[in-house]
PDB file as gemmi writes it, atoms N, CA and C in Angstrom:
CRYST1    1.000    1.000    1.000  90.00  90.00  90.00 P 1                      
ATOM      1  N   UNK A   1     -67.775  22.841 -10.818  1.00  0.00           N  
ATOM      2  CA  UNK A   1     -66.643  22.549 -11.686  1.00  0.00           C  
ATOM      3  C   UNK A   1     -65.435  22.175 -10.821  1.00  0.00           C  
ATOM      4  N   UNK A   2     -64.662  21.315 -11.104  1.00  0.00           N  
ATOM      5  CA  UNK A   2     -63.460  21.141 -10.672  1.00  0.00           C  
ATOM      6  C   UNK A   2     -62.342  21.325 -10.909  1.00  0.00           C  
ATOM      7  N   UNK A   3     -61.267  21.755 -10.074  1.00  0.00           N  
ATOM      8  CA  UNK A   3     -60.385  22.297  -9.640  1.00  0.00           C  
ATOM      9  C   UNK A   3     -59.056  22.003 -11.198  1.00  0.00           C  
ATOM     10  N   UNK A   4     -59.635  20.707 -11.571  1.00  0.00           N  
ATOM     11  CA  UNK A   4     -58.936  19.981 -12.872  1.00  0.00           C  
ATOM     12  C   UNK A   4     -59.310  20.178 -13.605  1.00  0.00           C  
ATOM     13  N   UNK A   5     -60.915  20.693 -14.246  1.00  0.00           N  
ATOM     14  CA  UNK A   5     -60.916  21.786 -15.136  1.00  0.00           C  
ATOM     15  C   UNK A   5     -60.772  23.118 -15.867  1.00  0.00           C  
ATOM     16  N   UNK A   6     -59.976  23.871 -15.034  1.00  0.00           N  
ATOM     17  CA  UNK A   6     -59.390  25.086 -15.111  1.00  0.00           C  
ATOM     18  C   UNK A   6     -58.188  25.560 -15.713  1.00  0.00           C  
ATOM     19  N   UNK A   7     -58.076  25.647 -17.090  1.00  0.00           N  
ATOM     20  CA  UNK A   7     -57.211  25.621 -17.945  1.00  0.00           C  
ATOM     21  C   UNK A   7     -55.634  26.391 -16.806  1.00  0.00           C  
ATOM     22  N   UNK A   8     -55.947  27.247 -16.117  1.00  0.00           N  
ATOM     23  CA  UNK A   8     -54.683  27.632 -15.192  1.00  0.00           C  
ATOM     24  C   UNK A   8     -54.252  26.173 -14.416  1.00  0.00           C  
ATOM     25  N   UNK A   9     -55.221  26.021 -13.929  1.00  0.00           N  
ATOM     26  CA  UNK A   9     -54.393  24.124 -13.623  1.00  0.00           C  
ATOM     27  C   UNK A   9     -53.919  23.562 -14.115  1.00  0.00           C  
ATOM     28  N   UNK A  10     -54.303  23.302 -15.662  1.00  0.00           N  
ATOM     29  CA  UNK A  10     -53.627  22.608 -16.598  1.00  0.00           C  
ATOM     30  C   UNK A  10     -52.532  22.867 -17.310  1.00  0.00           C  
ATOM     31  N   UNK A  11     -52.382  24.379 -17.207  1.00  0.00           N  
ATOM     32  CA  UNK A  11     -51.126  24.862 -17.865  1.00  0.00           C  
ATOM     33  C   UNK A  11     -50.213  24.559 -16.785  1.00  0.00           C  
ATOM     34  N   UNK A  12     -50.365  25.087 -15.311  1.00  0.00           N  
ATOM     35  CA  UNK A  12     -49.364  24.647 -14.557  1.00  0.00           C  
ATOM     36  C   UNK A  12     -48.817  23.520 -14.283  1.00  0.00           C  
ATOM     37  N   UNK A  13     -49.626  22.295 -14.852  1.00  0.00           N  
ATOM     38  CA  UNK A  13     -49.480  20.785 -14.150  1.00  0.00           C  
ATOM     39  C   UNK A  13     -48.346  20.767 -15.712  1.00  0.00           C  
ATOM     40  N   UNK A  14     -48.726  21.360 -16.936  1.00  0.00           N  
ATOM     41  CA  UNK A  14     -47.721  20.916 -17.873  1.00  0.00           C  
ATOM     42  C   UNK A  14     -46.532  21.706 -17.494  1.00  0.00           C  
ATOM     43  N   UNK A  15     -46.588  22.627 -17.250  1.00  0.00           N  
ATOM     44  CA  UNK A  15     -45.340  23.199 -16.652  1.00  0.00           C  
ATOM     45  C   UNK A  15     -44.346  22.306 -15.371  1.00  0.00           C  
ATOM     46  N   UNK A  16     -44.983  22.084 -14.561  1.00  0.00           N  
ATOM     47  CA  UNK A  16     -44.311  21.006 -13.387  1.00  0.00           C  
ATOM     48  C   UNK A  16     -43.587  20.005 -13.991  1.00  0.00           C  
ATOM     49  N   UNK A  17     -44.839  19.172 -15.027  1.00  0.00           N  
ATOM     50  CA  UNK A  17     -44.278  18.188 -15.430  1.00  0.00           C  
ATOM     51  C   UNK A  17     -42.869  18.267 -16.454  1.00  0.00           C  
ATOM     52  N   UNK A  18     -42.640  19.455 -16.773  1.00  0.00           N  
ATOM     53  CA  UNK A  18     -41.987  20.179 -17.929  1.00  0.00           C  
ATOM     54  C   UNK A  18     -40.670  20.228 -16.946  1.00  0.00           C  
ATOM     55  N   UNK A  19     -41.137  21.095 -16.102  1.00  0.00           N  
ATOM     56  CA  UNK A  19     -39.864  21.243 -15.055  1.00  0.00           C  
ATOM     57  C   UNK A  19     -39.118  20.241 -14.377  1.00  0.00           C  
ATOM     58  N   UNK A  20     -39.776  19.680 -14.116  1.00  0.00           N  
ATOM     59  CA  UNK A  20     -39.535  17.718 -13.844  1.00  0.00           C  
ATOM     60  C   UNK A  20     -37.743  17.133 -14.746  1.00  0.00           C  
ATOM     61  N   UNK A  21     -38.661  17.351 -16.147  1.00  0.00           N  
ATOM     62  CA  UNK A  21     -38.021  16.852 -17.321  1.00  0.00           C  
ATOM     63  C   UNK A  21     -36.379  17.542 -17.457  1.00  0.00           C  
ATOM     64  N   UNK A  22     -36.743  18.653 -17.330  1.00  0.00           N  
ATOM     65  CA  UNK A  22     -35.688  19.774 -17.477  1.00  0.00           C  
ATOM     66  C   UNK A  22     -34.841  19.513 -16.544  1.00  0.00           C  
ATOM     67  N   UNK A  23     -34.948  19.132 -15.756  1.00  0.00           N  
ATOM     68  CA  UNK A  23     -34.101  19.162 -14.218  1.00  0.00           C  
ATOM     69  C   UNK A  23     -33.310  18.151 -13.940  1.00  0.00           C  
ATOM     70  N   UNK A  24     -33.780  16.979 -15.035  1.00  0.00           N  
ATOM     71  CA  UNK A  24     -33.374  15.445 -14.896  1.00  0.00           C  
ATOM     72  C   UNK A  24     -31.714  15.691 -14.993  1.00  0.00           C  
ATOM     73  N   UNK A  25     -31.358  16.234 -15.758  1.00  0.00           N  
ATOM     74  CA  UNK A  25     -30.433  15.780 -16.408  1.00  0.00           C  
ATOM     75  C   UNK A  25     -29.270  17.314 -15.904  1.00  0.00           C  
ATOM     76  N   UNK A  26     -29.752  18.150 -14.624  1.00  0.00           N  
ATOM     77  CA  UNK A  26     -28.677  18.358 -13.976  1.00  0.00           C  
ATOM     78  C   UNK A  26     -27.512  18.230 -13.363  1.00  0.00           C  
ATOM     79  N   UNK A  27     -26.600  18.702 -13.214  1.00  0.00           N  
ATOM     80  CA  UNK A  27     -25.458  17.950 -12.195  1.00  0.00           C  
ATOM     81  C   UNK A  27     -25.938  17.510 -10.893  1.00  0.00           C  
ATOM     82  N   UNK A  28     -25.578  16.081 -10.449  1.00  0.00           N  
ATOM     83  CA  UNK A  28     -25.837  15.614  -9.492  1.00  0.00           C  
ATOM     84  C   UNK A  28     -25.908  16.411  -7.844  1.00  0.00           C  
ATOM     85  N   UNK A  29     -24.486  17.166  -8.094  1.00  0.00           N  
ATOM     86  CA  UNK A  29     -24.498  18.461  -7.117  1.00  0.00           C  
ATOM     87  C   UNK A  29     -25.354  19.276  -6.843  1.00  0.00           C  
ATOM     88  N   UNK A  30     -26.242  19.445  -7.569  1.00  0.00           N  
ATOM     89  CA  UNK A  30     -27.872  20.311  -7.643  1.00  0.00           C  
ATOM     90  C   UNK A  30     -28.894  20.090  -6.969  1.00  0.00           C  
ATOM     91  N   UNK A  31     -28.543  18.763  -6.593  1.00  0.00           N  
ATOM     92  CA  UNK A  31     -29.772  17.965  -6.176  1.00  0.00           C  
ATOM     93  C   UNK A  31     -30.682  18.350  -5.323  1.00  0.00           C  
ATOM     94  N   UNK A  32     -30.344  18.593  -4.148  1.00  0.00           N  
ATOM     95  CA  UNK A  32     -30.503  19.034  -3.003  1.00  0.00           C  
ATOM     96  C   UNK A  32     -30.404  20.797  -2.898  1.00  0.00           C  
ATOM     97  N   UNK A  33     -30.010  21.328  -4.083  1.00  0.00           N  
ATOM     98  CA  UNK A  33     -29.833  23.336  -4.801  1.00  0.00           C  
ATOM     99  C   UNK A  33     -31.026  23.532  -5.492  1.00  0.00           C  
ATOM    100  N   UNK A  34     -30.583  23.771  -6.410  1.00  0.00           N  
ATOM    101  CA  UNK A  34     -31.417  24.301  -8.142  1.00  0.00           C  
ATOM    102  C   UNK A  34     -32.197  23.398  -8.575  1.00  0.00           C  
ATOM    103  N   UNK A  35     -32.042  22.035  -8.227  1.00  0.00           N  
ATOM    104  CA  UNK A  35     -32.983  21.242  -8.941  1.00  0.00           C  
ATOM    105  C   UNK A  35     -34.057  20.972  -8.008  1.00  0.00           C  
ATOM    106  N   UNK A  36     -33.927  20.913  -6.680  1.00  0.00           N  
ATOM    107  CA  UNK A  36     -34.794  20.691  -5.811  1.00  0.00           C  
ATOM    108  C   UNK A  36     -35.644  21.965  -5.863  1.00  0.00           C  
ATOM    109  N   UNK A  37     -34.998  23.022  -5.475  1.00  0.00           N  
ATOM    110  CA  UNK A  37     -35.414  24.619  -5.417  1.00  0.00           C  
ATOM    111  C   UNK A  37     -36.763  24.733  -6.607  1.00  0.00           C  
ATOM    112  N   UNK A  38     -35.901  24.063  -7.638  1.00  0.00           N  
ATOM    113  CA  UNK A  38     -37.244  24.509  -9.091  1.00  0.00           C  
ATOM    114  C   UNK A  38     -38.350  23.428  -9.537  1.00  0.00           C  
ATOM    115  N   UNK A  39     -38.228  22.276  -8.633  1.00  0.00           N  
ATOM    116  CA  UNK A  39     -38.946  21.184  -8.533  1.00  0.00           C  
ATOM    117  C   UNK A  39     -39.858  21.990  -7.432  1.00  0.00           C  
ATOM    118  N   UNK A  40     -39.870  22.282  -6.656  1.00  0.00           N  
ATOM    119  CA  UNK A  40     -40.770  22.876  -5.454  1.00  0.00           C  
ATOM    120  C   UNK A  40     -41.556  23.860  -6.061  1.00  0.00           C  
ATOM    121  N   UNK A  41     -40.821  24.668  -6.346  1.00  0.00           N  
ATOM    122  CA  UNK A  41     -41.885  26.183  -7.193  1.00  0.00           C  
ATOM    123  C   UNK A  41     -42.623  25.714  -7.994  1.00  0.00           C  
ATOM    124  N   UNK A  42     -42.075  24.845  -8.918  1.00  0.00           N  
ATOM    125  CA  UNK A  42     -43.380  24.608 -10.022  1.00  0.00           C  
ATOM    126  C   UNK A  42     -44.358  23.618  -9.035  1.00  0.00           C  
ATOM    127  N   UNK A  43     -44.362  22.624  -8.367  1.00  0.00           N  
ATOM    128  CA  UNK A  43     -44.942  21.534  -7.726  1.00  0.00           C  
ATOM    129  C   UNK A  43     -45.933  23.198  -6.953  1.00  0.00           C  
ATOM    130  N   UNK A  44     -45.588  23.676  -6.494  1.00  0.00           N  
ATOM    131  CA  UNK A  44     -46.781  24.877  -5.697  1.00  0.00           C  
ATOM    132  C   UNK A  44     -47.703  25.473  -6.497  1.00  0.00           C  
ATOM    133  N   UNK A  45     -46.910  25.719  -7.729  1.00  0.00           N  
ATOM    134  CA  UNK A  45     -48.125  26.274  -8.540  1.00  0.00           C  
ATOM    135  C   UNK A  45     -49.322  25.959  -8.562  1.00  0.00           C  
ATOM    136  N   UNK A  46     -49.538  24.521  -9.338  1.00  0.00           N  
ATOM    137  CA  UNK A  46     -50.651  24.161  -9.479  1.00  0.00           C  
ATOM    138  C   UNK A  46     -51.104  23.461  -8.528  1.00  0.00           C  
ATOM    139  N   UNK A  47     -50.868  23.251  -7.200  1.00  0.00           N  
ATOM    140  CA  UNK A  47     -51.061  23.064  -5.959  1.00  0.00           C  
ATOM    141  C   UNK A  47     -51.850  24.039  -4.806  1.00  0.00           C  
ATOM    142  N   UNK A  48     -51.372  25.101  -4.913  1.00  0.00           N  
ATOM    143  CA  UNK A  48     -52.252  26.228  -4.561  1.00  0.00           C  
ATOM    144  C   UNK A  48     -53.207  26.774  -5.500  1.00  0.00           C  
ATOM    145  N   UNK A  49     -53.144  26.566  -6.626  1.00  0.00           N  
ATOM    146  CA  UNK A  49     -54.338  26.649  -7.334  1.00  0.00           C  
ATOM    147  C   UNK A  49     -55.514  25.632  -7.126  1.00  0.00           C  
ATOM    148  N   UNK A  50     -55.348  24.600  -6.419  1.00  0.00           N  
ATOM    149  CA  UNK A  50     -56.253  23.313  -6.740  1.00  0.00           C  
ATOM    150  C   UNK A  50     -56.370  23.802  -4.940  1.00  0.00           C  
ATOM    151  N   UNK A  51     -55.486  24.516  -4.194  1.00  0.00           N  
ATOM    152  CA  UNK A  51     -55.658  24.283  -2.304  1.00  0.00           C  
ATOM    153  C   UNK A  51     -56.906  25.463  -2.840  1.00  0.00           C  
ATOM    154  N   UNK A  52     -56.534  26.493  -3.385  1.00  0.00           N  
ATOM    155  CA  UNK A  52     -57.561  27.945  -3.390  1.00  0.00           C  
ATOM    156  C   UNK A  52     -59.153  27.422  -3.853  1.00  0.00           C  
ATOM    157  N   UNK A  53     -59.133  26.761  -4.946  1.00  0.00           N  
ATOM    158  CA  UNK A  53     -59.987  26.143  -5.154  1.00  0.00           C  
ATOM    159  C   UNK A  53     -61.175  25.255  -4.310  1.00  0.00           C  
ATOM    160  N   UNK A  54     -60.724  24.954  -3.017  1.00  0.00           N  
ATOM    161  CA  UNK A  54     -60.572  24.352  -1.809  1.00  0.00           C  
ATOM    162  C   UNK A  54     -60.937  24.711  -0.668  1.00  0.00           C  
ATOM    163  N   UNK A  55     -61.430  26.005  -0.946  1.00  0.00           N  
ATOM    164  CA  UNK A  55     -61.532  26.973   0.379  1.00  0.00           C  
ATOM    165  C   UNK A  55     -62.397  27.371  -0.067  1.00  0.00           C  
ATOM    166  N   UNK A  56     -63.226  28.378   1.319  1.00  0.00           N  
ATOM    167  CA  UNK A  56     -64.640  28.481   1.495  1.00  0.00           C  
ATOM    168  C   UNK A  56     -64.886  29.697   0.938  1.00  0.00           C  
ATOM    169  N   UNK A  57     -63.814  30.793   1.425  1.00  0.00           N  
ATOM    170  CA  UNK A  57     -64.434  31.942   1.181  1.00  0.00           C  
ATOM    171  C   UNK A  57     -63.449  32.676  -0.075  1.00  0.00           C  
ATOM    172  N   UNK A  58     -64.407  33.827  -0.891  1.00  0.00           N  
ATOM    173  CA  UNK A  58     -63.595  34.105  -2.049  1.00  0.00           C  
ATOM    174  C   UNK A  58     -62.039  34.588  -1.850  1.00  0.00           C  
ATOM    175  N   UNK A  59     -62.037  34.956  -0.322  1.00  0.00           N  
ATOM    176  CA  UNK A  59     -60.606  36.081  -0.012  1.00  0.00           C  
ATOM    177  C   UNK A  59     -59.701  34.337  -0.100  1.00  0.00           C  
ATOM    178  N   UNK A  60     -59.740  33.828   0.774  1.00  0.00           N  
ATOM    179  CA  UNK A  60     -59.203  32.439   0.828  1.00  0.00           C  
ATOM    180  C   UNK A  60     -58.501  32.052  -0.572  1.00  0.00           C  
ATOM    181  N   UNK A  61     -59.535  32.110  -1.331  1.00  0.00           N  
ATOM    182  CA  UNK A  61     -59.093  31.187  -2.839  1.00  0.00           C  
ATOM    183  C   UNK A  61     -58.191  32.399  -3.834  1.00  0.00           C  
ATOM    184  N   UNK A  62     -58.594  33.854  -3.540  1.00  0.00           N  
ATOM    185  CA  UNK A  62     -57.575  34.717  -4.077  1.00  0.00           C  
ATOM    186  C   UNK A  62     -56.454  35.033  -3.686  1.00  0.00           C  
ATOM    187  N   UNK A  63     -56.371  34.407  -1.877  1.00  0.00           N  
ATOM    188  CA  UNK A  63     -54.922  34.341  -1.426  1.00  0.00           C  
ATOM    189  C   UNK A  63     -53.905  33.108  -1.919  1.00  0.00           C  
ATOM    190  N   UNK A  64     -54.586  32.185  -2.077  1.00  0.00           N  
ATOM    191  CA  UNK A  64     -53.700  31.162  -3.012  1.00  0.00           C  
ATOM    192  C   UNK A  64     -53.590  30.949  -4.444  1.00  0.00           C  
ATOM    193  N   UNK A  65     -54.283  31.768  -5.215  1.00  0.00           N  
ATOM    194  CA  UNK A  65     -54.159  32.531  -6.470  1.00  0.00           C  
ATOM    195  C   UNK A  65     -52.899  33.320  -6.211  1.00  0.00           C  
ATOM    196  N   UNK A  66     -52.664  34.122  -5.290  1.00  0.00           N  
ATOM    197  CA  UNK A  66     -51.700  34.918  -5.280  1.00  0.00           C  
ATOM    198  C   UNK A  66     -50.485  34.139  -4.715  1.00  0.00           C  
ATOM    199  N   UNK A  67     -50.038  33.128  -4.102  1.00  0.00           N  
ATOM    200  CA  UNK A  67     -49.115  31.883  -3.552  1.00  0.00           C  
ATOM    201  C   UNK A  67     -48.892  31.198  -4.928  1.00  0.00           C  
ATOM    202  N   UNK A  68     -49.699  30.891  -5.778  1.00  0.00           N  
ATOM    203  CA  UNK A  68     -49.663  30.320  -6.930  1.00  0.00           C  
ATOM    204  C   UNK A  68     -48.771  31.231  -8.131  1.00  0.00           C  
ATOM    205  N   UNK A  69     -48.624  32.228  -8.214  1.00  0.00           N  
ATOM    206  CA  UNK A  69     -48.527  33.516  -8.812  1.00  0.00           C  
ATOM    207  C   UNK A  69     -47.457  33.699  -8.532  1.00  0.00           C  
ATOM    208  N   UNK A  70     -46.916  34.046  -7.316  1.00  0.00           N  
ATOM    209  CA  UNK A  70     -45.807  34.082  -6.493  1.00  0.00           C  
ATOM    210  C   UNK A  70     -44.916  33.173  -6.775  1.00  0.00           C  
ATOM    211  N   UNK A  71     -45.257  31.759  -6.820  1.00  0.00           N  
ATOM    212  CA  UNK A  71     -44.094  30.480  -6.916  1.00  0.00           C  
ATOM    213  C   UNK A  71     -43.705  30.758  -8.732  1.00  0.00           C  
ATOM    214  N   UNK A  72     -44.731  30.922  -9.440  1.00  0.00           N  
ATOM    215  CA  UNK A  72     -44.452  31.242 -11.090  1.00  0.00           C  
ATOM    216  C   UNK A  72     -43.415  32.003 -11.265  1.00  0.00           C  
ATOM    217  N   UNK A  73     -43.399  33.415 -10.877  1.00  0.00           N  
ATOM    218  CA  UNK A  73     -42.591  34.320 -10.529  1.00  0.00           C  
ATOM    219  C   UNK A  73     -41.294  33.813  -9.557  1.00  0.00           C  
ATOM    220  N   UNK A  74     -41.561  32.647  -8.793  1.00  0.00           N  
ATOM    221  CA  UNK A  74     -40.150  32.582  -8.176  1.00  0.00           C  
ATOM    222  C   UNK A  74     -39.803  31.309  -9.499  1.00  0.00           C  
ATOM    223  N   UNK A  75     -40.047  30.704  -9.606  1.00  0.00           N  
ATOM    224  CA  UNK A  75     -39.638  29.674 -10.774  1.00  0.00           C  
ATOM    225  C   UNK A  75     -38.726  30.083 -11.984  1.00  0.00           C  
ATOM    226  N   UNK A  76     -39.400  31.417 -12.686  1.00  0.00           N  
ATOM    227  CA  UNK A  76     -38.873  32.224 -13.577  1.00  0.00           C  
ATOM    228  C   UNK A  76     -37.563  32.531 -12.967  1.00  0.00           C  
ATOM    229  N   UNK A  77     -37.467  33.048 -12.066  1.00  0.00           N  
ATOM    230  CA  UNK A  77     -36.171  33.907 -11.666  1.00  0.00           C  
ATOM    231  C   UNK A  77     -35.225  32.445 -11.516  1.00  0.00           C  
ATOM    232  N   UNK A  78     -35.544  31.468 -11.184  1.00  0.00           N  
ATOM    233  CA  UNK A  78     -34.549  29.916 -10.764  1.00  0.00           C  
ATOM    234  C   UNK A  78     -34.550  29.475 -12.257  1.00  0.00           C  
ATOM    235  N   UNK A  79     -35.503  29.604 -13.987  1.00  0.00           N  
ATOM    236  CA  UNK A  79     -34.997  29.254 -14.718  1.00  0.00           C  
ATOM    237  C   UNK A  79     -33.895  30.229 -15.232  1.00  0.00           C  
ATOM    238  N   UNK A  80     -34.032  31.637 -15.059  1.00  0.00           N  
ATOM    239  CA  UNK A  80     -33.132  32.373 -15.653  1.00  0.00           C  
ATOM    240  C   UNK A  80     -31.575  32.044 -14.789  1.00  0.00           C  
ATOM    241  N   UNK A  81     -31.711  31.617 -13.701  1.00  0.00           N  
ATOM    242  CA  UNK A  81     -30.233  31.013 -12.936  1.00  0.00           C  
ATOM    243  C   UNK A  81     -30.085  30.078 -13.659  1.00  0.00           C  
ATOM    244  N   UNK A  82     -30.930  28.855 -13.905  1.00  0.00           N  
ATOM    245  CA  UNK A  82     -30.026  27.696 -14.245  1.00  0.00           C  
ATOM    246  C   UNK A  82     -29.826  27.689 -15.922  1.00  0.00           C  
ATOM    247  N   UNK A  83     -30.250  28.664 -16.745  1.00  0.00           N  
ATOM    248  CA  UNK A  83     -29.976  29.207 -17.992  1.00  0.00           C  
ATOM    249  C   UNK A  83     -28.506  29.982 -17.989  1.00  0.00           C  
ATOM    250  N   UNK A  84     -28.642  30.964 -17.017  1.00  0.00           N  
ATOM    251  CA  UNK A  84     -27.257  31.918 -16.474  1.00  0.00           C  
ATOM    252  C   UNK A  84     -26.055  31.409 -16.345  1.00  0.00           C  
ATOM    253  N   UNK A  85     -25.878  29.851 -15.794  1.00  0.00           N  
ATOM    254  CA  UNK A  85     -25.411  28.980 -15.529  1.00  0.00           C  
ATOM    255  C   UNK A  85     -25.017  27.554 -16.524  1.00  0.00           C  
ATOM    256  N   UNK A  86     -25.505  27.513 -17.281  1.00  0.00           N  
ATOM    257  CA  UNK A  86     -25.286  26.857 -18.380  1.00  0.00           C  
ATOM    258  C   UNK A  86     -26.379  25.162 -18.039  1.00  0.00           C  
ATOM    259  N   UNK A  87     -27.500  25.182 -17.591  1.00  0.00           N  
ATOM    260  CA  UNK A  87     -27.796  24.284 -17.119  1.00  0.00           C  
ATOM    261  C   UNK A  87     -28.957  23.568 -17.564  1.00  0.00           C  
ATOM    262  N   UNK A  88     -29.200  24.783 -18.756  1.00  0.00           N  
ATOM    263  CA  UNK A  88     -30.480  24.676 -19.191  1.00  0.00           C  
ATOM    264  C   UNK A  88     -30.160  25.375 -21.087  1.00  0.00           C  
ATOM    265  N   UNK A  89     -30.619  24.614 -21.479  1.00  0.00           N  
ATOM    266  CA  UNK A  89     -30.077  24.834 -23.184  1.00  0.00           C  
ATOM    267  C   UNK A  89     -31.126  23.821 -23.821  1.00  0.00           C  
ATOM    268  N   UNK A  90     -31.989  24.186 -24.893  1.00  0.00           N  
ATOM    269  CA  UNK A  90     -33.028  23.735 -25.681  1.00  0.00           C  
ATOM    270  C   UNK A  90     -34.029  23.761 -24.987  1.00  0.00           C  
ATOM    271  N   UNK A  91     -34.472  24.019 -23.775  1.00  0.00           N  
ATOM    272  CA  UNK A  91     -35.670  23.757 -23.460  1.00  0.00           C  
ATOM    273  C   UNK A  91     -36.992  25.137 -23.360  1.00  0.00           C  
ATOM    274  N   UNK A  92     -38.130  24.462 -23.535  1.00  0.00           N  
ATOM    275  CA  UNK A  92     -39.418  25.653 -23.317  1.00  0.00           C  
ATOM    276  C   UNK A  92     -39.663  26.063 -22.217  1.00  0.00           C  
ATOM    277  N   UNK A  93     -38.856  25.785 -21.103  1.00  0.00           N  
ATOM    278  CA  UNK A  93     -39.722  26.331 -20.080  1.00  0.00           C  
ATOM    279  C   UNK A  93     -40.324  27.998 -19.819  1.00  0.00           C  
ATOM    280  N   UNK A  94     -38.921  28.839 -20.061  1.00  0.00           N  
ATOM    281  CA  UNK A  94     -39.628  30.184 -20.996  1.00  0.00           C  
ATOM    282  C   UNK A  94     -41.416  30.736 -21.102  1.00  0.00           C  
ATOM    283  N   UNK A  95     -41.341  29.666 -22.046  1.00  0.00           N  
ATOM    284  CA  UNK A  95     -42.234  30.061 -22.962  1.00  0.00           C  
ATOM    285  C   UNK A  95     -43.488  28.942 -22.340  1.00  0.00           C  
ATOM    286  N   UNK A  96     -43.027  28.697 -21.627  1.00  0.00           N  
ATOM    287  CA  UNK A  96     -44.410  27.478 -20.653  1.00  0.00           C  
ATOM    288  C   UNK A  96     -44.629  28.278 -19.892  1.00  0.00           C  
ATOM    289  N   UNK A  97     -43.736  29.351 -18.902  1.00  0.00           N  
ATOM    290  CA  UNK A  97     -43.753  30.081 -17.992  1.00  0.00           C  
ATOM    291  C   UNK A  97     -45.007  31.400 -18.441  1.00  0.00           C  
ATOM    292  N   UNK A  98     -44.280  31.813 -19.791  1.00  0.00           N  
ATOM    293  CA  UNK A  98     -45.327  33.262 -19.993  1.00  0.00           C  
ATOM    294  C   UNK A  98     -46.916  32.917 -20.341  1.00  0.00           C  
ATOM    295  N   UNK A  99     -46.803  31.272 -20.892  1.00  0.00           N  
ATOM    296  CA  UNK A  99     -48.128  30.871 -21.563  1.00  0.00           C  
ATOM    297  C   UNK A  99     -48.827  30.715 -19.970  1.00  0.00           C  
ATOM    298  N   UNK A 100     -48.304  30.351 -18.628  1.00  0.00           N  
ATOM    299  CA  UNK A 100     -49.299  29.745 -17.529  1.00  0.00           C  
ATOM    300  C   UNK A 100     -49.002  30.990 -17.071  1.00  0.00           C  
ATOM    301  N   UNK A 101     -48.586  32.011 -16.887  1.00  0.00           N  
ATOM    302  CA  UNK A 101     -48.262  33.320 -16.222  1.00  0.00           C  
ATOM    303  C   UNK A 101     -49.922  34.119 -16.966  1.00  0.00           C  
ATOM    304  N   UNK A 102     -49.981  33.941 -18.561  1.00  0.00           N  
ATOM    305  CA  UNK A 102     -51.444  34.902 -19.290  1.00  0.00           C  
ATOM    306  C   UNK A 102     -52.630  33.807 -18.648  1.00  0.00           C  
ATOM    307  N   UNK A 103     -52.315  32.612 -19.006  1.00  0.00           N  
ATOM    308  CA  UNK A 103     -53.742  31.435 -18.550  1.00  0.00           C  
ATOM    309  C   UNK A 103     -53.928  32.164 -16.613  1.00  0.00           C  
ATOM    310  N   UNK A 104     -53.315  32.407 -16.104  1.00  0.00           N  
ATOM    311  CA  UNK A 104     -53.401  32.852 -14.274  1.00  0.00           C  
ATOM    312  C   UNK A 104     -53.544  33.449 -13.905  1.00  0.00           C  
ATOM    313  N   UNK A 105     -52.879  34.745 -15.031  1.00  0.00           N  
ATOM    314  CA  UNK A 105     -53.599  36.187 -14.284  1.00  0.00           C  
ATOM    315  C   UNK A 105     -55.144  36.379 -15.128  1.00  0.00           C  
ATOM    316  N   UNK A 106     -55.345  36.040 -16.020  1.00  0.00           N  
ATOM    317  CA  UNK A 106     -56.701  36.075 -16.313  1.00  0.00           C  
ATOM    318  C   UNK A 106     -57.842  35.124 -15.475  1.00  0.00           C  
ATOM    319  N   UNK A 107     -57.207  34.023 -14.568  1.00  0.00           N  
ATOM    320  CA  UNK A 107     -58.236  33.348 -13.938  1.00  0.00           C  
ATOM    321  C   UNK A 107     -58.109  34.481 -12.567  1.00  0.00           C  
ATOM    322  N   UNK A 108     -57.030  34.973 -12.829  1.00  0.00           N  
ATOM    323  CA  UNK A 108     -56.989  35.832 -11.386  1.00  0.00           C  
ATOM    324  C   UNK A 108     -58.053  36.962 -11.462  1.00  0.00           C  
ATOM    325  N   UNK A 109     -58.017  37.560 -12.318  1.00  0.00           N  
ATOM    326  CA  UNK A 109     -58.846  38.712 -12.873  1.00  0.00           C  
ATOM    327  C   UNK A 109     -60.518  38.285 -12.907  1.00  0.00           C  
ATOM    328  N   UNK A 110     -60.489  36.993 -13.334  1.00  0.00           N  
ATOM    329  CA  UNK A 110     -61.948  36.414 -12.775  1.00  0.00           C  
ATOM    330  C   UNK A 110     -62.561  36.592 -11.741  1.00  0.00           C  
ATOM    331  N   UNK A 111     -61.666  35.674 -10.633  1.00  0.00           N  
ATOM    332  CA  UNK A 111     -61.773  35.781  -9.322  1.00  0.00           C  
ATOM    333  C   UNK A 111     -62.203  37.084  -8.565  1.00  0.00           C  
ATOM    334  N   UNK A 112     -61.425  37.817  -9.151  1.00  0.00           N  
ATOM    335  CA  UNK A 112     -61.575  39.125  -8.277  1.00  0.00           C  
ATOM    336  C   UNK A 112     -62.815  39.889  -8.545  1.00  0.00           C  
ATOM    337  N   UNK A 113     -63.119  39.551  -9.683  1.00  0.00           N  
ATOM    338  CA  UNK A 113     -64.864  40.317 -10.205  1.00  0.00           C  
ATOM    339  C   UNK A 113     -65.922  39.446  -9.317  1.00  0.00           C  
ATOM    340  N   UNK A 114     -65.965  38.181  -9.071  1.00  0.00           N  
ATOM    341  CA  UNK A 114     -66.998  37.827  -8.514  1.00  0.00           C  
ATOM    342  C   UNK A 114     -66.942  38.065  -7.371  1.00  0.00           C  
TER     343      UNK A 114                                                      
END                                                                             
């Protein structure tokens, strides 16, 4: 199976692309801050999910399960700044965050049984 069939991939790639969207329309001043900062975290997510995928041995692919996991968790904390901040108003990312946060730790919970 591939790395692009794994519904945790897919939630994260809509999330990136989500985060993408969201970010457009920051202050220019950001660029190179908050918008770059939360363009990176989400871009790792589903990046180390597809690197873990990628690797030979099971410890390998649960250490970038956990890099993947990690950037989610740092992402969250950079939407609640640019929410804190007034920078972010109507959007799902929220709620994209908790939906690929349940889809990840359950592929995580996979992983670790086999």
């Amino acid at each position: 199976m591939s790395y692009k069939e794994l519904l945790a991939w897919q939630a994260a790639m809509e999330l990136c692309k989500a985060t993408y969207r969201a970010t457009e329309n920051f202050p220019k001043r950001e660029i190179f801050g908050l918008t770059a900062q939360m363009r990176r975290s989400a871009v790792s997510i589903p990046s180390n999910i597809a690197e873990g995928e990628g690797r030979l041995t099971p410890g390998e692919r649960r250490l970038f399960l956990g890099h993947s996991r990690g950037s989610l968790y740092e992402l969250e904390t950079q939407v609640m700044i640019a929410s804190g901040v007034g920078y972010l108003g109507g959007t799902d990312l929220m709620s994209r965050i908790e939906k690929t946060r349940a889809v990840l730790d359950g592929y995580i919970e996979y992983v670790k049984k086999q």
